[in-house]
N, C-alpha and C positions, 0 to 999 in steps of 0.2 A: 877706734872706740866711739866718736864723737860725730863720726858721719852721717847718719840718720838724724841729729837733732840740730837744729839752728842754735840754740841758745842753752844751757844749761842755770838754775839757779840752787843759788848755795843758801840755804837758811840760816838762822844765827839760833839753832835749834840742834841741840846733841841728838845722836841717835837714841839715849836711854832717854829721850820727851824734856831734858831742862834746857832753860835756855844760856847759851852760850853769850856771859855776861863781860865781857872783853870791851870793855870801852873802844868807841870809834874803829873795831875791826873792820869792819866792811871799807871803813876810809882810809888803813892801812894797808889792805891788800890792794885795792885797786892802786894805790900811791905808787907801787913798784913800777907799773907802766905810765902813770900820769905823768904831764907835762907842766911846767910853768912859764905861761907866758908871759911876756912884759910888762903886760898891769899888774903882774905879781898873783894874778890868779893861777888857780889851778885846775887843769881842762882835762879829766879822763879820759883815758883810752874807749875808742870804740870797742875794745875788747870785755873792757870788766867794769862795771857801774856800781856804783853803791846804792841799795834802793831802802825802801822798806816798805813791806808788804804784810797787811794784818798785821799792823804795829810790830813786826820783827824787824831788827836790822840784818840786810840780808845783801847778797851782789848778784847781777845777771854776768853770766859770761858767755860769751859768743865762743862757739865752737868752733869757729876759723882759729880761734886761738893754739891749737895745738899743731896745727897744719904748718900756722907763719909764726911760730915763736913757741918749738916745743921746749924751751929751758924755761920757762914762763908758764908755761901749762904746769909744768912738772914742778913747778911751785904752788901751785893754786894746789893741786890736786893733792901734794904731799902737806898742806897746810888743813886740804879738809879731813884726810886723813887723822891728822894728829892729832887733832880736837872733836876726830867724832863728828862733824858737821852732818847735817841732812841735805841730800841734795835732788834734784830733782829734772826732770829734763822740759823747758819749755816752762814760758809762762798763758795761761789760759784766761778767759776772762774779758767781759767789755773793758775797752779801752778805756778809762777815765781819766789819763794824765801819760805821763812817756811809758812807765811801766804800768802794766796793769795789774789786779790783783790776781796772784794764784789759786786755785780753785782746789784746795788739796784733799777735800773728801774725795774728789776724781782721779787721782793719778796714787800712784804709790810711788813712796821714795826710793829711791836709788841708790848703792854702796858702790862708790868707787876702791 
């Protein structure tokens, strides 16, 4: 499913347009693959990022993710489900910081 797109992004945005008001979501899904290292920090996975775009809280996920860890996928995926998420393939836009902003009047959303 996931083979055409690099990256997938999940909006903090239901499908019926409210917004998905779940405190520090985006920093508990990505938490299931993050790591803590010894300064006690905590270092995300290359797979899933917490971001926020046009002030949403929101996660990019790399699409290698269902390739190298489909019980991980199948968690994000069954997560965006449940709640309805809006999701999107690929992030568009000049670069202005690591994530850039989504450009969503250009693209139409996605139903997993």
């Amino acid at each position: 499913m996931f083979h055409e797109q690099q990256e997938w992004v999940i909006l903090g945005v239901t499908t019926d347009g409210g917004l998905f008001d779940v405190p520090n979501w985006p920093e508990r899904l990505c938490g299931m693959l993050a790591e803590q290292g010894q300064d006690n920090r905590v270092s995300y996975s290359e797979y899933l990022h917490p971001v926020v775009i046009n002030g949403i809280p929101s996660v990019v996920m790399l699409s290698r993710l269902e390739q190298d860890d489909p019980a991980a996928c199948a968690i994000v995926k069954q997560f965006v489900a449940e709640h309805r998420l809006k999701t999107r393939s690929g992030r568009v836009g000049e670069a202005t910081s690591r994530y850039p902003l989504v450009q969503s009047e250009r693209r139409e959303y996605i139903k997993w």
